[in-house]
C-alpha positions as CSV (number, residue, x, y, z in Angstrom):
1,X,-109.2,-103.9,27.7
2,X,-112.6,-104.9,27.0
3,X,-113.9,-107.3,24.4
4,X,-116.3,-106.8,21.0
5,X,-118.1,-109.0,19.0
6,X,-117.9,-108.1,15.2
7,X,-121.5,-109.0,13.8
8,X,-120.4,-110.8,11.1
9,X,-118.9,-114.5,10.0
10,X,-117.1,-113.0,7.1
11,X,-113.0,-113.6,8.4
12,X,-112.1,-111.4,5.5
13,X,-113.5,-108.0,7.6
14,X,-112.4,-109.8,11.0
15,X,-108.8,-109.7,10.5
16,X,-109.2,-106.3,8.3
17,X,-110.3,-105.0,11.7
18,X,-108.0,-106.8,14.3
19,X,-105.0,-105.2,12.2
20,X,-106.7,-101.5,12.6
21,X,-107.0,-101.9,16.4
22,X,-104.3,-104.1,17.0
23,X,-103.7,-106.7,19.5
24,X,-105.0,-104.4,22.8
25,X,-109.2,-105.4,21.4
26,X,-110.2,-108.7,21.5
27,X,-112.6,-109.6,18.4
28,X,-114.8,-112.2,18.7
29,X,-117.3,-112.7,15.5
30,X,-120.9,-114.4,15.3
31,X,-118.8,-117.8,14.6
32,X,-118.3,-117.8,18.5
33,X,-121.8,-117.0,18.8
34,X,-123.6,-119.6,16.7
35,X,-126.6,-119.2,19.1
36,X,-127.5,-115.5,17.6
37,X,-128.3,-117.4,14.3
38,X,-129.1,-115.1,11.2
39,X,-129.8,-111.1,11.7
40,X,-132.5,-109.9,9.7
41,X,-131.8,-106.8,8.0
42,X,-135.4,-104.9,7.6
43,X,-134.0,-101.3,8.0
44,X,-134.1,-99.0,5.2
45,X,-131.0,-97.8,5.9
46,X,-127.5,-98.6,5.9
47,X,-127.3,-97.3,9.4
48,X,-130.6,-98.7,10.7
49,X,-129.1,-102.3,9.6
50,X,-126.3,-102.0,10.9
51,X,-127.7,-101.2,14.2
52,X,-130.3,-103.7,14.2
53,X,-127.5,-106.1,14.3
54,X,-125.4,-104.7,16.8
55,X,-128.1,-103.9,19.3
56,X,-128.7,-107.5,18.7
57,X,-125.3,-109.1,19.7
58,X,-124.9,-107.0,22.4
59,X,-128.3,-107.8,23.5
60,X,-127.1,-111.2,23.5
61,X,-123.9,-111.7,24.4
62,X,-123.5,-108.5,27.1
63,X,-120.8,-107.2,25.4
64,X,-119.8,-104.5,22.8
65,X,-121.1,-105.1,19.6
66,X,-119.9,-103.8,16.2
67,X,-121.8,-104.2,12.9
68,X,-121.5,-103.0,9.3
69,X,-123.9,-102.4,7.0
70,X,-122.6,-101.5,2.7
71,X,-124.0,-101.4,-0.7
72,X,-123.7,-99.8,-3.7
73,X,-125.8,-96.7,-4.3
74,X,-126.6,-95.3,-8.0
75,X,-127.5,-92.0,-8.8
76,X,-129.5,-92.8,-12.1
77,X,-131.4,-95.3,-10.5
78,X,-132.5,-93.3,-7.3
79,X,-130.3,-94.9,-4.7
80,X,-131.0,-98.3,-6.2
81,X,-129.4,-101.0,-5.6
82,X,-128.7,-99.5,-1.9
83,X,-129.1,-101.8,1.4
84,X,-130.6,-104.1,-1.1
85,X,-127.4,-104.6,-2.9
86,X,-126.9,-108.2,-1.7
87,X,-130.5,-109.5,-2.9
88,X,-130.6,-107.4,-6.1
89,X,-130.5,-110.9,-8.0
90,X,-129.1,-114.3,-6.6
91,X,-125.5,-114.1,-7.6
92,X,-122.9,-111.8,-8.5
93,X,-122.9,-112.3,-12.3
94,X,-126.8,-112.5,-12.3
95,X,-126.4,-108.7,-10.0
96,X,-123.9,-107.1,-12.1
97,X,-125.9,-108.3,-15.4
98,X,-129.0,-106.7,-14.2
99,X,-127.5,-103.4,-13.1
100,X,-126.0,-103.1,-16.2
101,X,-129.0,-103.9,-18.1
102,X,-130.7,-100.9,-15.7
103,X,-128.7,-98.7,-17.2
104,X,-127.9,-99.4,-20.7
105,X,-129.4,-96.4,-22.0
106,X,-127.7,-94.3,-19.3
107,X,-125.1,-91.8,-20.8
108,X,-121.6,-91.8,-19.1
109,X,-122.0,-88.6,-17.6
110,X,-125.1,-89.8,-15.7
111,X,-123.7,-93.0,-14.2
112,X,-122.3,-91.8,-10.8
113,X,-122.1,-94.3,-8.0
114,X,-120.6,-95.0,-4.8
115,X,-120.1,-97.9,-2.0
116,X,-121.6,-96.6,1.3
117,X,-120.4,-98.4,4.9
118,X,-122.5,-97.6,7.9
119,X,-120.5,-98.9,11.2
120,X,-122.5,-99.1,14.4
121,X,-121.1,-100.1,17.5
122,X,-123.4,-100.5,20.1
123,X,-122.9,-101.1,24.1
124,X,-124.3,-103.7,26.4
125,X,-125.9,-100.2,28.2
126,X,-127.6,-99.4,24.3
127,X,-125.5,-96.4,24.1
128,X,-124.8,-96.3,20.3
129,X,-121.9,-94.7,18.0
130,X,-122.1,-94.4,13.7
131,X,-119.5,-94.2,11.2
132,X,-120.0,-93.6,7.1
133,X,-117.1,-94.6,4.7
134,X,-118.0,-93.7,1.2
135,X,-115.7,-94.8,-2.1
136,X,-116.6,-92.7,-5.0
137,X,-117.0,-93.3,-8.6
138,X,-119.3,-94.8,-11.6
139,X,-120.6,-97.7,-13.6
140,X,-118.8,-99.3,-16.1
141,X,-120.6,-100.8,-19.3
142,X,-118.7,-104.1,-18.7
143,X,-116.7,-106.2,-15.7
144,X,-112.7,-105.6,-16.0
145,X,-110.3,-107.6,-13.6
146,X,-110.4,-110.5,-11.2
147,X,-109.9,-109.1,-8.1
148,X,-112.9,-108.2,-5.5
149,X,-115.8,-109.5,-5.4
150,X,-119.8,-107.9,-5.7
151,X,-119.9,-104.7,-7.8
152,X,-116.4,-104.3,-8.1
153,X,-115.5,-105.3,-12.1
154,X,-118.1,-103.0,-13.1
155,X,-117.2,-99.8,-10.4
156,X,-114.8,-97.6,-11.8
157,X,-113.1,-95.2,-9.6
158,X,-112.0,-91.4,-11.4
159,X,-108.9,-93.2,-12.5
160,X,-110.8,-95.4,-14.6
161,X,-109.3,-98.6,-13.1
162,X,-112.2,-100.8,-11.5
163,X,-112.5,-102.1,-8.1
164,X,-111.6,-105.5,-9.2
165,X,-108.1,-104.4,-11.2
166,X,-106.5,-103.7,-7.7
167,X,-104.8,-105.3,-5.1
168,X,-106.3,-106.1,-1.9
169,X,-104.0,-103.7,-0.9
170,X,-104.9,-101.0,-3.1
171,X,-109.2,-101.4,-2.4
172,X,-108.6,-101.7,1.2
173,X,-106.6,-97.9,1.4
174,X,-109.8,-96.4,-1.2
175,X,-113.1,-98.9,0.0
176,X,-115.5,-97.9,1.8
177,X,-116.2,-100.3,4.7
178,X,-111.6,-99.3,5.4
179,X,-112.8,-95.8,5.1
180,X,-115.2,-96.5,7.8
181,X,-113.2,-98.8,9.9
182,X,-110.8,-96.2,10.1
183,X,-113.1,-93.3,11.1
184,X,-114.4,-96.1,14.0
185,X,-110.9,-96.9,15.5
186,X,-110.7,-94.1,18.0
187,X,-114.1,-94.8,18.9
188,X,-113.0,-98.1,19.6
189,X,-110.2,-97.5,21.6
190,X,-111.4,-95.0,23.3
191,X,-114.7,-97.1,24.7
192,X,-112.7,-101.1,24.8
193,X,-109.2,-99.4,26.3
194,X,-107.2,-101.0,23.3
């Protein structure tokens, strides 16, 4: 059994991840490692971010590093908001307002979307390994639920629930970053022994 450090400080996608792997891989997250500081993201990719930042911790800590990168990508606006999805505006209100504003004279038909998760897990030796999770579907003309967080009132998926009308649960079997997670599990276990 080896450890990995998950490049992130969100606990939310920490315990999502210790409960795919189990208890054979111990996770460690950058709040062990307040040291590495901030990761800037200057890729223009999902999966050149999230490599930055695992090439990074496992630069620095000589272990196994795992990192994610996500966004939302939208067909009518060429890909836009993409791996800028987080600094689209300041907030989440002020984000979903300006998307929606974006594409207020955009028919139904044309407003196909979909969360993209890029996983890079990256060895101490720089050997690397990539996995994709996508969650298909399209934007709403309004937020609906409470649940989520981001994107996910206004990103409706073919059963025309959004995001945000489902459990935790319920996203974590359709999202993204658990599609993802799941393709990087054998990847995992195969390289850490868990």
């Amino acid at each position: 059994m080896k450890d990995l450090v998950f490049a992130t400080s969100n606990r939310g996608k920490l315990v999502e991840l210790q409960g795919l792997v189990g208890a054979g891989v111990v996770i460690q997250s950058l709040v062990d490692f307040p040291q590495i500081g901030e990761i800037p993201e200057t890729a223009d990719t999902f999966e050149g971010n999230a490599e930055l930042k695992a090439r990074a911790v496992a630069t620095a800590t000589g272990r196994w590093a795992l990192a994610d990168d996500s966004g939302l990508v939208v067909d009518a606006l060429g890909g836009r908001p993409g791996v800028y999805s987080a600094r689209y505006a300041p907030t989440d209100g002020e984000r979903i307002a300006k998307l929606l504003a974006e594409l207020s004279a955009v028919p139904d038909e044309k407003r196909t979307a979909r969360f993209v998760c890029s996983l890079c897990l990256c060895g101490p030796a720089g050997e690397v390994v990539f996995t994709r999770g996508s969650c298909e579907g399209r934007i709403g003309h309004g937020p609906r639920g409470a649940h989520g967080f981001g994107y996910d009132p206004i990103f409706e998926l073919p059963d025309g629930h959004t995001l945000a009308e489902l459990t935790h649960d319920q996203k974590s079997g359709l999202s993204h970053r658990g599609h993802a997670f799941r393709l990087m599990v054998p990847e995992l276990k195969t390289r850490l022994g868990g």
